[in-house]
C-alpha atoms as one frame of an Amber mdcrd trajectory, in Angstrom:
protein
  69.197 100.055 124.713  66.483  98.132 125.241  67.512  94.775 126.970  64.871
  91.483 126.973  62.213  89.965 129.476  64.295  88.510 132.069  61.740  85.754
 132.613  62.630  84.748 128.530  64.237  81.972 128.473  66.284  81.414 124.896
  66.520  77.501 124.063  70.058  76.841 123.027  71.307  72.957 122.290  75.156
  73.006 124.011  78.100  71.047 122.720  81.002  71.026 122.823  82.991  73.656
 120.951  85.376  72.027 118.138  89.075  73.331 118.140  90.873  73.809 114.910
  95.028  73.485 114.451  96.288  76.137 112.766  99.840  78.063 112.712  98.116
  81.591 113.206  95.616  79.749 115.619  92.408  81.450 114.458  89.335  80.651
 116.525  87.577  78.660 113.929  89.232  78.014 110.589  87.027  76.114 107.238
  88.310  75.488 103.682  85.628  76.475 101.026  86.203  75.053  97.238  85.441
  77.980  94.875  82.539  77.375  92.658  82.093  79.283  89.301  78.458  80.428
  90.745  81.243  82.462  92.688  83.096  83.791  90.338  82.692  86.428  87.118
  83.465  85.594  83.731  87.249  85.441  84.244  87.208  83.209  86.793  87.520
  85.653  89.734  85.349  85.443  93.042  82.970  88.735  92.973  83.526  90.913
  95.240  80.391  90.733  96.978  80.558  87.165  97.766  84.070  87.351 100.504
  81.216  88.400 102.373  79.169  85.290 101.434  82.291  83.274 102.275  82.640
  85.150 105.813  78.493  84.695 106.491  79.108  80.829 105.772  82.164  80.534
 108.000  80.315  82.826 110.909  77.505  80.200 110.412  79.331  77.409 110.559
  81.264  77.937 113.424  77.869  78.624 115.297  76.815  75.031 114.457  80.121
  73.682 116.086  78.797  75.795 119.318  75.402  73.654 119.320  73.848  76.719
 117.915  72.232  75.064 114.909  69.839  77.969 113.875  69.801  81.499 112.755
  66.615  81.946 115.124  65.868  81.752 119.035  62.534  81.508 119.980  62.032
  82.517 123.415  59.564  80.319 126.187  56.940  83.256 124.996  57.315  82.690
 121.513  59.359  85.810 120.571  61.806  85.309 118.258  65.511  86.179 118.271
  68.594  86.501 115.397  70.736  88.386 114.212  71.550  91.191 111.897  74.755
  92.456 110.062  75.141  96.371 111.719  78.535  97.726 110.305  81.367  95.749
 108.093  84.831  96.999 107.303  86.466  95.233 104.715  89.512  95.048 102.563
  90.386  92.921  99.573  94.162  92.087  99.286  94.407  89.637  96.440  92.015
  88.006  93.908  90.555  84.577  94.662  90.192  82.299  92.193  87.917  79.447
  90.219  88.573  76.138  92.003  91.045  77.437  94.653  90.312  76.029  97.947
  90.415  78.744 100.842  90.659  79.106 104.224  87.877  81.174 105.628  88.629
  82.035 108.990  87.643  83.779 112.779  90.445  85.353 114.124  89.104  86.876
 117.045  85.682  87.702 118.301  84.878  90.536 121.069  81.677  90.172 123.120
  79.214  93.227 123.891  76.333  93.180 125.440  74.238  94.128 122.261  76.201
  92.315 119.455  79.068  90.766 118.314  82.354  91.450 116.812  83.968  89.277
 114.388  87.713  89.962 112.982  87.913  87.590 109.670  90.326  86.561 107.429
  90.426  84.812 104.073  93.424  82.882 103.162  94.729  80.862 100.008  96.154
  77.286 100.711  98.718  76.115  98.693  99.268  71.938  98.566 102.088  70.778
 100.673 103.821  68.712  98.483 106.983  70.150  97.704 107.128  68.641  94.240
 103.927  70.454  93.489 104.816  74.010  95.344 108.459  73.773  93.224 107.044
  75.436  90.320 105.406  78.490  92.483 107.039  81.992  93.521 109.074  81.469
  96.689 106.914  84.029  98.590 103.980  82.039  97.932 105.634  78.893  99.314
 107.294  80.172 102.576 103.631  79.500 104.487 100.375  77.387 103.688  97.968
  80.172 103.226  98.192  83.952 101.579  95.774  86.474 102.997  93.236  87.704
 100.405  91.035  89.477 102.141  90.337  90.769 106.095  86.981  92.240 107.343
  85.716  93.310 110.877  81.809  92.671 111.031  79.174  93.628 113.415  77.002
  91.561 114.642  73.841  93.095 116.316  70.891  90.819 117.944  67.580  91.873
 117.850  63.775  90.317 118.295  60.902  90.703 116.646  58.255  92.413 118.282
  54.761  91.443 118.327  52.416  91.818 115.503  49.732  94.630 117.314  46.140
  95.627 115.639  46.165  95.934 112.321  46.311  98.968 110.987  43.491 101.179
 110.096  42.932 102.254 106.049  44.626 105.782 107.236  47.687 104.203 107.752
  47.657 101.483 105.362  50.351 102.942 103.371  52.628 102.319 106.858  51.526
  98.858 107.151  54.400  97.061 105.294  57.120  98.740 106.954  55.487  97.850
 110.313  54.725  94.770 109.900  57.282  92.606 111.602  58.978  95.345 113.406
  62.130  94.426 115.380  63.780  96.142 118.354  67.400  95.859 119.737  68.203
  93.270 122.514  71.107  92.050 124.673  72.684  88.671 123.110  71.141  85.538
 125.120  72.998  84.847 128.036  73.463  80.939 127.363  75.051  82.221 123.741
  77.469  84.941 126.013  78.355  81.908 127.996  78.973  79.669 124.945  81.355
  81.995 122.918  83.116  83.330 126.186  84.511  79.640 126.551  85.287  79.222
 122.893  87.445  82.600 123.579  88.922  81.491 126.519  90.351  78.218 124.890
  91.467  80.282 121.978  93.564  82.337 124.806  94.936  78.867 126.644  95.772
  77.330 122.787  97.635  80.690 122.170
């Protein structure tokens, strides 16, 4: 594994993490309103986009960290994000045309290459009792229903600098090589930033 310069120095803006109340105590929880750009002709969310709905909440919650871009650039002008390596998903229920949903980060584990998020999608239901009266009673015994669970890698990488250009002999080569990225260690500010949003997920627990 190829790890970075240790004299790059990634510029991170730091704030304070935001803490979100919540009866399963997730590490970051947002409600999304369901669009019909979401959805198929019946009305149901495509399958495709619970991943859209994860990537937002992922992103999200990295703007509550003070992380407020999907890029690093380091004091020698590489540049530094992040790439989806491996998802495992599965779809529980159907979501539907102007639900609102709870999109959520259960848990996160750390390596030294990438990141592991456990997420969950959930259905809230209103809490007015007059309203949830005319709904199954397994579908009022909590706020949310899970609809769909997925554990996505996270891997960080940088791109590497653009070389010579390549000679007419290898100009059928020169798309795939031209912004050529390599595998790096996740910035240590960003290690020490999530490590503390984990640890007060552990003391809210």
């Amino acid at each position: 594994m190829t790890t970075t310069n240790p004299q790059s120095t990634t510029h991170i803006h730091i704030k304070k993490p935001a803490t979100v109340d919540s009866a399963d105590k997730p590490l970051f929880a947002v409600d999304y309103h369901v669009y019909i750009n979401h959805t198929d002709a019946g009305g149901i969310v495509y399958h495709a986009n619970h991943l859209v709905f994860f990537e937002n909440c992922r992103r999200d919650w990295f703007t509550t960290l003070g992380f407020d871009t999907y890029f690093l650039q380091t004091e020698d002008g590489q540049i530094q994000h992040f790439v989806v390596n491996q998802v495992e998903l599965q779809y529980r229920k159907a979501i539907f045309l102007d639900e609102i949903i709870s999109v959520r980060i259960d848990k996160v584990e750390l390596k030294p290459a990438s990141i592991i998020f456990h997420q969950s999608i959930h259905r809230n239901f209103p809490t007015d009792s007059s309203v949830n009266s005319g709904l199954p009673d397994n579908m009022t015994n909590a706020k949310a229903s899970l609809l769909s669970s997925a554990k996505i890698v996270i891997a960080c990488v940088q791109n590497q600098a653009k070389g010579q250009e390549p000679s007419s002999q290898s100009a059928d080569k020169s798309v795939a090589s031209a912004n050529p990225i390599r595998p790096i260690r996740v910035p240590e500010q960003l290690q020490g930033i999530i490590k503390q949003a984990i640890t007060q997920q552990s003391v809210r627990s």
